[in-house]
N, CA, C and O of each residue as an XYZ file, in Angstrom:
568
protein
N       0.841     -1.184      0.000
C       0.000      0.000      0.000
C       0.885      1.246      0.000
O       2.067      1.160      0.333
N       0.305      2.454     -0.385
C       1.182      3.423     -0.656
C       0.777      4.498      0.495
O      -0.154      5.300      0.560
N       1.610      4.261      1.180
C       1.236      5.071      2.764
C       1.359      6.611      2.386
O       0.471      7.335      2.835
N       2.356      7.196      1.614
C       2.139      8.431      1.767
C       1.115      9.218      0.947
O       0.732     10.296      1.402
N       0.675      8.811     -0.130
C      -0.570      9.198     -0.841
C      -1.825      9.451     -0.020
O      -2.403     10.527     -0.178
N      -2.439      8.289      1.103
C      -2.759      7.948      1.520
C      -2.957      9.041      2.919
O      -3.974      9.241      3.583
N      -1.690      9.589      3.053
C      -1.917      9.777      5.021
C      -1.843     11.590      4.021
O      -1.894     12.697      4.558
N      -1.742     11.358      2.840
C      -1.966     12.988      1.936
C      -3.568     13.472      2.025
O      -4.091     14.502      2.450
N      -4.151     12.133      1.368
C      -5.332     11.935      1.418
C      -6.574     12.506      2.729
O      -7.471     13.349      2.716
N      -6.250     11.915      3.369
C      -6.637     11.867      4.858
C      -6.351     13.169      5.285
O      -7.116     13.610      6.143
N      -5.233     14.062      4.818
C      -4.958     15.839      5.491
C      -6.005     16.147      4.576
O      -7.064     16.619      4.989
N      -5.713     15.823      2.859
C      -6.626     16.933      2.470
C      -8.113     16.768      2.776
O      -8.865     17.737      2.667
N      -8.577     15.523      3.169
C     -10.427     15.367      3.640
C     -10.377     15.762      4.896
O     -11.473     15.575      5.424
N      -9.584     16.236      5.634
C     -10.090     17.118      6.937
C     -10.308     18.543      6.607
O     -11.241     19.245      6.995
N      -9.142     18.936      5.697
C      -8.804     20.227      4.975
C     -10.102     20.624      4.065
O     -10.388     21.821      4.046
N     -10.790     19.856      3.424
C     -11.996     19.708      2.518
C     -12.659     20.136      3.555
O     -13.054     21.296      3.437
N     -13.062     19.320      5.062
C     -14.534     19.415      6.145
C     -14.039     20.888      6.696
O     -14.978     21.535      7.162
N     -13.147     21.355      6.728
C     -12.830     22.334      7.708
C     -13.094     24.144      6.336
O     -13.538     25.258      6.615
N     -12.728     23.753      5.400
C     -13.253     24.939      4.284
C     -15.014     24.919      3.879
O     -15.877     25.768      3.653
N     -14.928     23.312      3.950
C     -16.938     23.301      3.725
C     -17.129     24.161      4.775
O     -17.557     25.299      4.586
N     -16.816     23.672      6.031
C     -17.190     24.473      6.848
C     -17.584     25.892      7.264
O     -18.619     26.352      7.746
N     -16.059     26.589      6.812
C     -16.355     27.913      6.877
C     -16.692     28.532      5.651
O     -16.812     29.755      5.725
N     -16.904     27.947      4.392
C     -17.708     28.292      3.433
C     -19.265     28.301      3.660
O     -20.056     29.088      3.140
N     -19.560     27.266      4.547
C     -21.286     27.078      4.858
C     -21.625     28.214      6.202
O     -22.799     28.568      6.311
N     -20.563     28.789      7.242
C     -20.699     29.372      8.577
C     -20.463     30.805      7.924
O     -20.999     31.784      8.443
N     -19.724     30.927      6.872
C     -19.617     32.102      6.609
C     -20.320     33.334      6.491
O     -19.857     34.419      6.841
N     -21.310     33.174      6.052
C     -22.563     33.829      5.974
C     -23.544     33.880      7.111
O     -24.341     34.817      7.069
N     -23.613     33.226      7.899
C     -24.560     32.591      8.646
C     -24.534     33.239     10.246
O     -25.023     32.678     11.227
N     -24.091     34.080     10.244
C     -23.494     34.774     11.305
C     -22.346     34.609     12.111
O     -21.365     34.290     11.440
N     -22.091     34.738     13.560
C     -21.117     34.818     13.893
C     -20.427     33.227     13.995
O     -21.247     32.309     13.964
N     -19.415     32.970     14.078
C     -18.894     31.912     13.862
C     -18.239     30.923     15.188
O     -17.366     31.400     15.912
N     -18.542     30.111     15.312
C     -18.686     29.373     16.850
C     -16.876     29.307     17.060
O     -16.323     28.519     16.292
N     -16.013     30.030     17.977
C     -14.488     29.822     17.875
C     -14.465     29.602     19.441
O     -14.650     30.441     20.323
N     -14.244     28.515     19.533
C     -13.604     28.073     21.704
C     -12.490     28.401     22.004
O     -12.227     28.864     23.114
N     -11.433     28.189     20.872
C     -10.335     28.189     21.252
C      -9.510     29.741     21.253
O      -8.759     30.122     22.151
N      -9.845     30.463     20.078
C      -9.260     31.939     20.099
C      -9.882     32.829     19.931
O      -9.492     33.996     19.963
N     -10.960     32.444     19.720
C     -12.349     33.822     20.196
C     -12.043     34.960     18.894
O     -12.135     36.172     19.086
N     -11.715     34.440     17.723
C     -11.351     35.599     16.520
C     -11.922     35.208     15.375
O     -12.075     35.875     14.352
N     -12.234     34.087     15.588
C     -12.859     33.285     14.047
C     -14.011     34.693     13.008
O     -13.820     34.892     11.808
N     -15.154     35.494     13.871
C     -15.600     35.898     12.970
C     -14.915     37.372     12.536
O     -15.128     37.999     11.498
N     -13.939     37.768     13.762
C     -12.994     38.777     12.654
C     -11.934     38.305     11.818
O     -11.385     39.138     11.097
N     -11.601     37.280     11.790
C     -11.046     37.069     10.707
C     -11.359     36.867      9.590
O     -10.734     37.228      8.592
N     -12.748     36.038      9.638
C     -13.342     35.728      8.589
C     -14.506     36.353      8.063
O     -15.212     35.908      7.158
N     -14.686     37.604      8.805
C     -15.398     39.203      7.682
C     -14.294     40.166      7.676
O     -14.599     41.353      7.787
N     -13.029     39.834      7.562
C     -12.023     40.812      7.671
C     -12.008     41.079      6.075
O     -12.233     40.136      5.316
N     -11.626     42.928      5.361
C     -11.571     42.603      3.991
C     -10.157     41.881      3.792
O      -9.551     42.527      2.937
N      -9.536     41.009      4.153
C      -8.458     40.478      3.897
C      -9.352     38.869      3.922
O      -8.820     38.107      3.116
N     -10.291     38.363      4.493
C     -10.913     37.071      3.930
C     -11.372     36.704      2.344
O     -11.683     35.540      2.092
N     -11.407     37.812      1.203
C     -11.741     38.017     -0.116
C     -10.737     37.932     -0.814
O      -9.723     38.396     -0.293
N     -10.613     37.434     -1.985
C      -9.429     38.021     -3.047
C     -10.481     37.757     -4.551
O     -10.819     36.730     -5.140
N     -10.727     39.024     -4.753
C     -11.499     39.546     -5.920
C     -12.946     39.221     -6.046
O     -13.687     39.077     -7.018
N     -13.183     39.124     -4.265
C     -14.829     38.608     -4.093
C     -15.203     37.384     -3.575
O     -16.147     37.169     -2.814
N     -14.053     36.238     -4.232
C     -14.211     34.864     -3.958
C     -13.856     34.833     -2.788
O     -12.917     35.604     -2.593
N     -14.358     33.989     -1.417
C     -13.707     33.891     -0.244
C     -12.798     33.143      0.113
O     -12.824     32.048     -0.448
N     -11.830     33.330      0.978
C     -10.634     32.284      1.150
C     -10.935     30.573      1.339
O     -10.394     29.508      1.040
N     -12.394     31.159      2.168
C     -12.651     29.407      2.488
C     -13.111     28.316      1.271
O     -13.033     27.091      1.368
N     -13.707     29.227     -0.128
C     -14.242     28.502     -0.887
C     -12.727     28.347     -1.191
O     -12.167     27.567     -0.422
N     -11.587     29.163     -2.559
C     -10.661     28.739     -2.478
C     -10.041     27.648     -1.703
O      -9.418     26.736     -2.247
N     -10.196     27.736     -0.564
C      -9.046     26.324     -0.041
C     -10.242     25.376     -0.414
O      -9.918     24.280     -0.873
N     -11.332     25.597     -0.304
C     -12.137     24.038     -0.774
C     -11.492     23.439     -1.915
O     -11.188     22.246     -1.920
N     -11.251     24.281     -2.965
C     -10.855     24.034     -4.151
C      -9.638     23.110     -3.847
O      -9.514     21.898     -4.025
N      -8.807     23.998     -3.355
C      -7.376     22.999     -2.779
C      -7.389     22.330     -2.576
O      -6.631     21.540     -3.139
N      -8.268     21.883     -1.537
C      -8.263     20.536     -0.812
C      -9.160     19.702     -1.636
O      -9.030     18.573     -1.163
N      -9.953     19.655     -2.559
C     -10.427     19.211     -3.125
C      -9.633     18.373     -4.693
O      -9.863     17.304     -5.258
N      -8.371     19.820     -5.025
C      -7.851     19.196     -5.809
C      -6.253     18.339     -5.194
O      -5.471     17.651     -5.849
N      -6.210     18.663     -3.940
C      -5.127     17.642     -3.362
C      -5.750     16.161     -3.186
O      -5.118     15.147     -3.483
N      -7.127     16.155     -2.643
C      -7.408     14.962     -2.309
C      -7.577     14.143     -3.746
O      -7.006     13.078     -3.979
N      -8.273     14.683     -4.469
C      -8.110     13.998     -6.328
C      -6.811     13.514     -6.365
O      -6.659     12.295     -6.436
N      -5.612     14.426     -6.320
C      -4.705     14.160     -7.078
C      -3.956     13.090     -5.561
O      -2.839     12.718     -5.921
N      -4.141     12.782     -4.711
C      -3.493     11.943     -3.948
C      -4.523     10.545     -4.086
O      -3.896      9.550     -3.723
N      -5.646     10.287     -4.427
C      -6.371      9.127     -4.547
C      -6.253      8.464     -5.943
O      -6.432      7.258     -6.118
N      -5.837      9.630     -7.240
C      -5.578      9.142     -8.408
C      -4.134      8.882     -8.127
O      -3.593      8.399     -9.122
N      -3.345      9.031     -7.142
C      -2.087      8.224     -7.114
C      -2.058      7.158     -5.987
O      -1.033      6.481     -5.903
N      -2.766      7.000     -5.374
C      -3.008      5.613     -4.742
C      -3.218      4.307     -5.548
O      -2.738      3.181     -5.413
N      -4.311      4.965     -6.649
C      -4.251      3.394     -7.627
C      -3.814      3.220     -9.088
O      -4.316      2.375     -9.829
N      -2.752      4.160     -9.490
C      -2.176      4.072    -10.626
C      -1.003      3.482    -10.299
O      -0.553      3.222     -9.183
N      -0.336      3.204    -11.886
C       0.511      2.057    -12.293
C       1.186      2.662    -11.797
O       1.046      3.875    -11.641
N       2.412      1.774    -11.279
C       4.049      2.374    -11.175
C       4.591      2.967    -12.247
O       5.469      3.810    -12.066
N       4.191      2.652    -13.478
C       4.981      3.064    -14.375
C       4.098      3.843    -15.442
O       4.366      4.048    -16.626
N       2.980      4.221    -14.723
C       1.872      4.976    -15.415
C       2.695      6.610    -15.571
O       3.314      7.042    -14.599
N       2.606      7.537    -17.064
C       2.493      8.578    -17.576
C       2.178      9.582    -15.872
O       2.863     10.472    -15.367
N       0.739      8.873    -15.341
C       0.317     10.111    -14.567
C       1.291      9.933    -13.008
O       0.756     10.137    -11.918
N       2.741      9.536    -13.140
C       2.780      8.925    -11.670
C       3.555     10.516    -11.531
O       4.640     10.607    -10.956
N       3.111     11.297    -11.913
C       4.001     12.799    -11.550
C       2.978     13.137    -11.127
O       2.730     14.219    -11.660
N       1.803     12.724    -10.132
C       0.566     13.409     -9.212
C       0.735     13.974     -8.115
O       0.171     14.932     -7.588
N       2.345     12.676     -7.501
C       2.743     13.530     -6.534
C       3.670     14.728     -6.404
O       3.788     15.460     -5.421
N       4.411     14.812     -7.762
C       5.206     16.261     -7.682
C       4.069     17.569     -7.987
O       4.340     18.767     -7.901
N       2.895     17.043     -8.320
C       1.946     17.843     -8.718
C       1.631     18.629     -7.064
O       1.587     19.786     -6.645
N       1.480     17.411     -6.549
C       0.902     18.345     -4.956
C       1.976     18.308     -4.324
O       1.545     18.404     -3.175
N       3.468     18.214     -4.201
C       4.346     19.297     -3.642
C       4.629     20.630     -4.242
O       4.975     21.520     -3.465
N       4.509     20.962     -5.821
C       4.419     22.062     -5.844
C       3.202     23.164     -5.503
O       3.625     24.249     -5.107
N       1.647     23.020     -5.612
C       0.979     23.002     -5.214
C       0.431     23.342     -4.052
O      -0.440     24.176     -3.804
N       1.237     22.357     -3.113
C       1.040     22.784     -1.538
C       1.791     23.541     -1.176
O       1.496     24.320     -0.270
N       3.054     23.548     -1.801
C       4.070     24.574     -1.662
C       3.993     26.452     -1.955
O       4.494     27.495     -1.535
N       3.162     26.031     -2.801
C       2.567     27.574     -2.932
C       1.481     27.618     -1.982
O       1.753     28.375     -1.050
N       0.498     27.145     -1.901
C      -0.427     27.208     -0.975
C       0.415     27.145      0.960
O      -0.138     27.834      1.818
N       1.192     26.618      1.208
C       2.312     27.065      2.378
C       3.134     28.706      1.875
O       3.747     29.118      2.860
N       3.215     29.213      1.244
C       3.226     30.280      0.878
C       2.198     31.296      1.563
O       2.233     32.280      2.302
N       1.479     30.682      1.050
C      -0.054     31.579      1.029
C      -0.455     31.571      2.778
O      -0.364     32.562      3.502
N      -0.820     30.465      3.129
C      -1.276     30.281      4.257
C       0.267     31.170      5.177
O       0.056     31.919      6.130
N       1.231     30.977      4.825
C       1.976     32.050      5.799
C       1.790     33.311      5.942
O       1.672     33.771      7.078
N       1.717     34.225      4.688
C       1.004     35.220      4.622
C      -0.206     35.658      5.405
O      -0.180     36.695      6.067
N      -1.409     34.776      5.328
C      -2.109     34.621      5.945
C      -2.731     34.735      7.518
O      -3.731     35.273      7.995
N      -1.454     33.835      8.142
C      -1.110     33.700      9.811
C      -0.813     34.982     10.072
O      -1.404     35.694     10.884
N       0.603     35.455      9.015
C       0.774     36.916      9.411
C      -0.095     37.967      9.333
O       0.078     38.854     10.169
N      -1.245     38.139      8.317
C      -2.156     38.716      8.632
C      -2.627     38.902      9.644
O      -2.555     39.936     10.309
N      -3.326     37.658      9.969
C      -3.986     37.121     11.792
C      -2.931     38.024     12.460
O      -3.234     39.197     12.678
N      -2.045     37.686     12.706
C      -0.880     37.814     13.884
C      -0.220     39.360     13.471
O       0.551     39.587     14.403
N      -0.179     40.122     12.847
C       0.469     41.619     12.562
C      -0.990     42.738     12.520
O      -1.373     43.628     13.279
N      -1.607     42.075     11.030
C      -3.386     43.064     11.097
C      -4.044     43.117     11.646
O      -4.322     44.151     12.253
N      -4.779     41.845     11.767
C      -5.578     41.446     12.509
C      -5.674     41.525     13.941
O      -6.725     41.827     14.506
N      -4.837     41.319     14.411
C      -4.072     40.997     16.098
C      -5.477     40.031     16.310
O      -6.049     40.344     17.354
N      -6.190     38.880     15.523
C      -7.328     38.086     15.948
C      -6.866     36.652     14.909
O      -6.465     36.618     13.745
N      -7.131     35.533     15.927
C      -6.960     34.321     15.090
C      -8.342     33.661     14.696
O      -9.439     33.886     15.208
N      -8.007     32.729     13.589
C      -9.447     31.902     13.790
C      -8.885     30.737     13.881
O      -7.901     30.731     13.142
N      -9.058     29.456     14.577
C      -8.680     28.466     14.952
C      -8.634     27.495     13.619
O      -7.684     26.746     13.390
N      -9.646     27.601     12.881
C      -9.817     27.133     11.880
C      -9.105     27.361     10.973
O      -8.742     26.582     10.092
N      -8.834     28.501     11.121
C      -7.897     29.140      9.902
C      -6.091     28.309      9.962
O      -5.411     27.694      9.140
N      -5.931     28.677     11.195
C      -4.951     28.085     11.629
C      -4.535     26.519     11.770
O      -3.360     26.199     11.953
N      -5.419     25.721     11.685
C      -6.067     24.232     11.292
C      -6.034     24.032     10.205
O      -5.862     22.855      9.887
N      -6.184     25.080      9.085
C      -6.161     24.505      7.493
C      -4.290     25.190      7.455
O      -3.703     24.910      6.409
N      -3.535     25.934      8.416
C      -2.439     26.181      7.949
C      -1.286     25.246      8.203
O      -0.209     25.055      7.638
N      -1.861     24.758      9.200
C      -1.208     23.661      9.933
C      -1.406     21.811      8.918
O      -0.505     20.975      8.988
N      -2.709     21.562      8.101
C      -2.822     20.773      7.238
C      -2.229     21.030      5.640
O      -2.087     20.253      4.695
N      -2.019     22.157      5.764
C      -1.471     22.941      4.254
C       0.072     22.646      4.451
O       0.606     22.311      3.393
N       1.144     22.698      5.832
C       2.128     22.090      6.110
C       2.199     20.906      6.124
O       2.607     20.403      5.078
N       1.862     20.008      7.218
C       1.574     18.635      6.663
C       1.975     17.994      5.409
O       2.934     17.274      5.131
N       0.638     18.605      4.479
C       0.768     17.925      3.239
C       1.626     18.293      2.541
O       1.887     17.479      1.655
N       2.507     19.638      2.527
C       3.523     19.506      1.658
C       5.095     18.999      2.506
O       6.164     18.746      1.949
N       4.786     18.962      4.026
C       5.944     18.212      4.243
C       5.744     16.478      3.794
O       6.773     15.821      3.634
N       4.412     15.822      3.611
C       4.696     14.504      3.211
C       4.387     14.108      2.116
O       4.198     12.920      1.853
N       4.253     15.392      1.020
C       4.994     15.128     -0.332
C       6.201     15.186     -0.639
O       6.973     16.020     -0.167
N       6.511     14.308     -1.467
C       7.581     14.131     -2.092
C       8.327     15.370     -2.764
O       7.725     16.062     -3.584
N       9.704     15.652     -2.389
C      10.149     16.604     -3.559
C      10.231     15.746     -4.903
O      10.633     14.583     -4.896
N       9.914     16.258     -5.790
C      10.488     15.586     -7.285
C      11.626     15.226     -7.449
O      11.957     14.090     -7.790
N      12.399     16.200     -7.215
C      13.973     16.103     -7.635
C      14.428     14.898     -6.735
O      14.849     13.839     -7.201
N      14.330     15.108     -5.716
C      15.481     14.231     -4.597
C      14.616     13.204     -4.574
O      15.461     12.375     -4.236
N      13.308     12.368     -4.682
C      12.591     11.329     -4.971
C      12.774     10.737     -5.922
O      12.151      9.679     -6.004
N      13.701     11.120     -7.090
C      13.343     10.905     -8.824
C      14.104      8.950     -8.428
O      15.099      8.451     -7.901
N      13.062      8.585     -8.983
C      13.665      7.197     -8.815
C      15.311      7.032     -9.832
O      15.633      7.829    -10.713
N      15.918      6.134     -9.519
C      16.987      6.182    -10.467
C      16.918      5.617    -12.254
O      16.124      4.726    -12.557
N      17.832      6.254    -13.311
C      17.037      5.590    -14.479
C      17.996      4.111    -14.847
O      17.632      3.346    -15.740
């Protein structure tokens, strides 16, 4: 079995429940936060938008297209054309760890307010690109 596809898998379907989430709470008023009591300023802050679309639908997208691309490499050939799925989601997550840093710093410099959640998809956005593969230093030998 291919454990790291797999335990990829499993970040991005928490990462998926945790953006449904604040894609569905978003609107809906204030937003239930136990742990840092900032969730709904962060997430009506104008820094939650980029050109209208909200951050949480975006990461749905993400996590939606990490979990694809880690389940279409769970059951392809070894020697299948598509076995570059996983350099697909280290670069990928790698920008998206980009992003989500930016982000924290927002919270933590603008904001001076966290959302727990937010911080939960930044913390799964690490994860998954620490247990992807780099391309280069993975490249099997020819």
């Amino acid at each position: 079995m291919k454990i790291r596809p797999v335990v990829i898998a499993l970040l991005a379907f928490t990462g998926t429940v945790d953006a449904l989430y604040l894609s569905i709470k978003r609107n809906a008023g204030p937003i239930p936060c136990h742990i840092t009591r900032g969730c709904t300023d962060v997430l009506t802050s104008k820094y939650s938008t980029v050109a209208g679309i909200p951050l949480s639908a975006i990461g749905l997208a993400f996590y939606i297209t990490i979990l694809s691309l880690a389940v279409f490499t769970i059951f392809e050939e070894p020697n299948h054309p598509l076995t570059r799925t996983l350099a697909g989601i280290f670069y990928i997550s790698g920008l998206a760890l980009v992003v989500s840093a930016l982000l924290v710093g927002v919270q933590a410099f603008i904001l001076k307010a966290y959302c727990e959640y937010c911080l939960l998809s930044a913390a799964l956005v690490l994860s998954i690109f620490l247990a992807s593969p780099h391309p280069v230093r993975n490249k099997p030998p020819e």
